[in-house]
N, C-alpha and C positions, 0 to 999 in steps of 0.2 A: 432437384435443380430445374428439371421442366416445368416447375409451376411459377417457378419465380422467374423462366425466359417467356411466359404465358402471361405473364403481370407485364412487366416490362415491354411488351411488343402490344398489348393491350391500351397500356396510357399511351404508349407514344402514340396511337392511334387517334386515340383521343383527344393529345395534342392536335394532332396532324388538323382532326374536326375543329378543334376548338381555333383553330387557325383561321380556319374559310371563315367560319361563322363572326370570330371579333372583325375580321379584314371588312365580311359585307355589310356587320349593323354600324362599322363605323363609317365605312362609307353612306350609308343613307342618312349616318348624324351628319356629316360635312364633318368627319373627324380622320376622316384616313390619314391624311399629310400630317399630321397634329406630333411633334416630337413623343410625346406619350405613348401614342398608339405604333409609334413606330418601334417604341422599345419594349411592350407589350407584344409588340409580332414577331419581334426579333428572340425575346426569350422563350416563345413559345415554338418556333420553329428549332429555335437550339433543341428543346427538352423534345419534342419530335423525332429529333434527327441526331437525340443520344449527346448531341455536343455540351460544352459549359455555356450556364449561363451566363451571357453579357453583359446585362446591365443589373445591378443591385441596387441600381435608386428610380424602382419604377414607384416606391410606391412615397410620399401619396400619388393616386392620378387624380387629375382633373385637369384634363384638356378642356382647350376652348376650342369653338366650333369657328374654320375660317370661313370668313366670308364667302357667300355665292357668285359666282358672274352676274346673277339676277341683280338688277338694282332696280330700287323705286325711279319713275321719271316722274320730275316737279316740275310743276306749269309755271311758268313766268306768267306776272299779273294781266301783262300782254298779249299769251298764247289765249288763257281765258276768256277774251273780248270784253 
């Protein structure tokens, strides 16, 4: 039985990694907010943290990336001279 509470305390571990790690690459995609990646975080924190998983329609994913505060500024034919 100690080898199977050694597996067990193992993945959730692994969850736990796999947590940080989808939370930072999505946020450098501009995906963090993304309903997807929220329910991606959410079952990985569950299987971490031993609980049921929550959501069973994560898959397909393909989030889209929200928009940045960064915008392009467009010159009026005016500001040009």
């Amino acid at each position: 039985m100690g080898k199977k509470k050694d597996e067990i305390k193992r993945l959730r571990q692994d969850c736990a990694d796999a947590y940080q790690i989808i939370g930072y690459l999505a946020s450098e995609a501009n995906l963090f907010e993304t309903k997807e990646v929220e329910k991606a975080l959410d079952n990985i924190y569950a299987a971490a943290a031993g609980e049921p998983r929550p959501h069973d329609d994560l898959i397909p994913f393909a989030p889209k990336a929200k928009q940045t505060a960064k915008k392009k500024i467009r010159h009026s034919p005016r500001m040009l001279g």
